[in-house]
C-alpha positions in Angstrom: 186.5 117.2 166.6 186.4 120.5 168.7 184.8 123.4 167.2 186.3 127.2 166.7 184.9 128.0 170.6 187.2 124.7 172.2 186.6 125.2 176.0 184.2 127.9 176.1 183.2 129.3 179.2 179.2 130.5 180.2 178.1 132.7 182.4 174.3 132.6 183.5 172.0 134.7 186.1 169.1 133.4 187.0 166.5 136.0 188.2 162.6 135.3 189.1 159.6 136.0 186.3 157.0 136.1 188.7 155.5 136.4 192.2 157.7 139.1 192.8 157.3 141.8 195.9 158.6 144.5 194.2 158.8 146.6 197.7 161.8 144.1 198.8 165.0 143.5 197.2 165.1 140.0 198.8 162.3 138.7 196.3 164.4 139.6 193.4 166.7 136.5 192.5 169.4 136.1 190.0 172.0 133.3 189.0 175.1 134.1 187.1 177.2 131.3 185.9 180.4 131.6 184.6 181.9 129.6 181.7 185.8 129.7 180.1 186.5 130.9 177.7 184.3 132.4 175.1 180.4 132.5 175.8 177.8 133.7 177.8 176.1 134.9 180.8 172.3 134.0 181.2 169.9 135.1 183.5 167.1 132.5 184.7 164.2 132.1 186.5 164.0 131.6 190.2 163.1 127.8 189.7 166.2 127.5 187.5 164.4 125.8 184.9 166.1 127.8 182.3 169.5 127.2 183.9 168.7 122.9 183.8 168.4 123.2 180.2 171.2 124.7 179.7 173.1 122.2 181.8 171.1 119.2 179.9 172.4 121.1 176.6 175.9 121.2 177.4 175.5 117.8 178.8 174.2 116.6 175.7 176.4 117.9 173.2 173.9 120.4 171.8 176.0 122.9 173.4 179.1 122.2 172.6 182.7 122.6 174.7 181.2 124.6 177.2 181.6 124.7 181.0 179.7 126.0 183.5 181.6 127.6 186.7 179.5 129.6 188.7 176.5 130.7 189.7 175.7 133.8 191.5 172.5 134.7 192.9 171.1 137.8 194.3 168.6 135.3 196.5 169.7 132.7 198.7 167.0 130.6 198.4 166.5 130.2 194.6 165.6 127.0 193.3 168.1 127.6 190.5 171.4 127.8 192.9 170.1 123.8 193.9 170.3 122.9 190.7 173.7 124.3 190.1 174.9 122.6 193.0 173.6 119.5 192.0 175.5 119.8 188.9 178.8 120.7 190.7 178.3 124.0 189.5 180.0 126.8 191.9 177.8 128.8 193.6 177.9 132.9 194.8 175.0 135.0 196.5 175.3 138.7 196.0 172.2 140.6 197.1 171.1 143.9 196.3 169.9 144.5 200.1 172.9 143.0 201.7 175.2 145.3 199.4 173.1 148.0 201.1 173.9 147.4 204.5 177.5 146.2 203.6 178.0 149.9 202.2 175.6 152.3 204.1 176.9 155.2 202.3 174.7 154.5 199.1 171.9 153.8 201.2 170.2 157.6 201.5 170.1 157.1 197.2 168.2 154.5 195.8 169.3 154.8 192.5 173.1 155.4 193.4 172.4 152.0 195.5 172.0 150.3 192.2 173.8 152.3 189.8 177.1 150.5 192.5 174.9 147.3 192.8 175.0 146.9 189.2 179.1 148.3 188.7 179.9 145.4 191.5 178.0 142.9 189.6 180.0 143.5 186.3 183.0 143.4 188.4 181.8 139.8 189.3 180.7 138.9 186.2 184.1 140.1 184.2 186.6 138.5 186.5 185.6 135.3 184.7 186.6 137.2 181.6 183.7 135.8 179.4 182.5 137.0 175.6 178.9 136.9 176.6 176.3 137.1 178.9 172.9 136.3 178.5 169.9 137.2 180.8 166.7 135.1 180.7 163.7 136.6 182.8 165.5 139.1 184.8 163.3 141.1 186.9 166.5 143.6 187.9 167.1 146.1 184.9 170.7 146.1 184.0 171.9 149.4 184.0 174.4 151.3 182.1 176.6 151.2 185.3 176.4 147.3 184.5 176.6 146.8 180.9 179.2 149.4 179.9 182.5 147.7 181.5 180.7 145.1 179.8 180.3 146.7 176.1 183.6 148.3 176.8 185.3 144.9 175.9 182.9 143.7 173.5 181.0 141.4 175.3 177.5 141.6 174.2 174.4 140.6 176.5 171.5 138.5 175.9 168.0 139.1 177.5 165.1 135.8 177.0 161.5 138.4 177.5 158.5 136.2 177.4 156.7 138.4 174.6 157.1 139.1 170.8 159.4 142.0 170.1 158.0 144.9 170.8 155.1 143.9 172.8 154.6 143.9 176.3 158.0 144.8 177.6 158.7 144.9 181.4 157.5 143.3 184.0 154.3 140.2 183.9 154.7 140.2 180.1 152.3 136.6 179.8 149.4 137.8 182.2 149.7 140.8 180.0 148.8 139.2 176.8 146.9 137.0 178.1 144.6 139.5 179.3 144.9 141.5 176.1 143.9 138.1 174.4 140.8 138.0 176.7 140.0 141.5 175.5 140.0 140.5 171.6 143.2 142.4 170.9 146.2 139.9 170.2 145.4 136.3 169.0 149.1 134.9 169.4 152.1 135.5 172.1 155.3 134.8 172.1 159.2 135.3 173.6 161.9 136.8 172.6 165.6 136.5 172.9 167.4 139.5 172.3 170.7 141.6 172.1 170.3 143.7 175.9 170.0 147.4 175.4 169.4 150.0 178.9 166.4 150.4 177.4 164.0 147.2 178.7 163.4 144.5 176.6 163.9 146.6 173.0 167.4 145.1 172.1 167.9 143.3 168.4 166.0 140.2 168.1 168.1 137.1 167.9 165.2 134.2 168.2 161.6 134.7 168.0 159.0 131.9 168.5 155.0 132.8 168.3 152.6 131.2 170.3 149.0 130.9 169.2 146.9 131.7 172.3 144.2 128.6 172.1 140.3 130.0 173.3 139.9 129.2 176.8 142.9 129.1 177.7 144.1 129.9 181.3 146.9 132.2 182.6 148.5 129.1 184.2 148.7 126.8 180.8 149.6 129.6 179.0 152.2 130.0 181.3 153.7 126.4 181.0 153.3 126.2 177.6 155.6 129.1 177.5 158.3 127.8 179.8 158.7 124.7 177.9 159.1 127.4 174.7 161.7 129.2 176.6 163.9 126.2 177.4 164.1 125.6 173.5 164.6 129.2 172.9 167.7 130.2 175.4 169.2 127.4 174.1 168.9 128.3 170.6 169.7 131.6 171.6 172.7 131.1 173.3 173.7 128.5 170.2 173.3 131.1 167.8 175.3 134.0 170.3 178.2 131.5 170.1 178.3 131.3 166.0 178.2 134.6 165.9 181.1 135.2 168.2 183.2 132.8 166.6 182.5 134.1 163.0 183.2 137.9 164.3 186.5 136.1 166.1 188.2 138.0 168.9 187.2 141.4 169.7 189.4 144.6 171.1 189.9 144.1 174.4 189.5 140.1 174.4 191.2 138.9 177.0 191.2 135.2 174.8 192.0 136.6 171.2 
């Protein structure tokens, strides 16, 4: 029997974690997909991997009567915008560079250039009129300029930050405490989704999961072993965003209440 969020609609972005030239705007990459009626937007990983479970949740029935309908991506190339077109999933490529040279007037300004980067992305985002967006390793920070129109309707946004709360925020979060681990300070890691705030990764907690660092542990496992941790958690995440909508029920400015 249908639940309280019947033909529910996601959005999800999917934006690289790592190996990322921060001197070129083509390196950062994004994925937005849209869903119906009353979900979220998420923000992935340049490999997507985030983004397949998601898919392989709604798939399964863990996420239930939600559709996917678009992904957008601020790199061309992404790994995550193959996966969404392997799952019939429609697909969009909005890039902070090209946006540039499509409107040189912002172009002397670097932060006016994103301040409209970010305003056009809402616009994207909210012409799919969903109740939630959620961002999982999104090298970009969202700016006011993007998540007020957002706020302004009551559509909160997720962020998935590969740290405990309150540790590490920003940019290479693992090698981080991985090298603090090295240095005797931390014994345990973790990630974090999160309600997003402008200020980087320091919104409300909505799951948590530790991770015991094990001795001699590399960068690169303690890297997979929290990927595989972060494909549980964005889907818990996004399961407990949804109860939470549909026990608040329609907020001002819902386009669906």
């Amino acid at each position: 029997m249908p639940g309280p969020l019947e033909n529910s609609q996601f959005i999800v972005d999917v934006f690289t974690n790592k190996n990322v030239d921060h001197d070129s705007y083509e390196d950062y990459s994004s994925h937005l997909w849209k869903c119906k009626k009353s979900i979220a937007s998420s923000l992935f990983s340049d490999f997507g991997t985030n983004l397949q479970a998601i898919i392989n949740a709604i798939e399964a029935g863990t996420i239930q009567n939600a559709e996917i309908v678009r992904v957008v991506s601020n790199r061309a190339a992404a790994k995550g915008l193959i996966r969404a077109k392997e799952a019939k999933i429609p697909t969009l490529y909005h890039n902070l560079k090209k946006f540039g040279e499509q409107n040189p007037a912002y172009q002397h300004d670097p932060e006016l250039l994103r301040q409209q980067y970010d305003g056009a992305l809402a616009d994207l985002v909210l012409q799919d009129q969903p109740n939630l967006l959620v961002a999982a390793g999104f090298m970009h920070i969202l700016s006011p300029a993007f998540l007020d129109p957002l706020a302004k309707l009551g559509i909160p946004a997720l962020n998935l930050h590969p740290a405990l709360p309150g540790q590490f925020n920003g940019i290479d979060a693992i090698a981080r405490a991985h090298q603090a681990f090295l240095q005797g300070i931390i014994t345990k890691t973790g990630l974090t989704v999160h309600y997003m705030i402008a200020e980087v990764d320091a919104g409300e907690p909505l799951i948590v999961k530790e991770l015991k660092i094990q001795p001699g542990e590399t960068l690169e496992h303690l890297e997979q072993r929290m990927h595989t941790q972060e494909w549980l958690a964005i889907v818990e995440g996004v399961q407990l965003a949804i109860r939470n909508l549909s026990m608040a029920g329609p907020t001002v400015g819902d386009p669906h209440g």
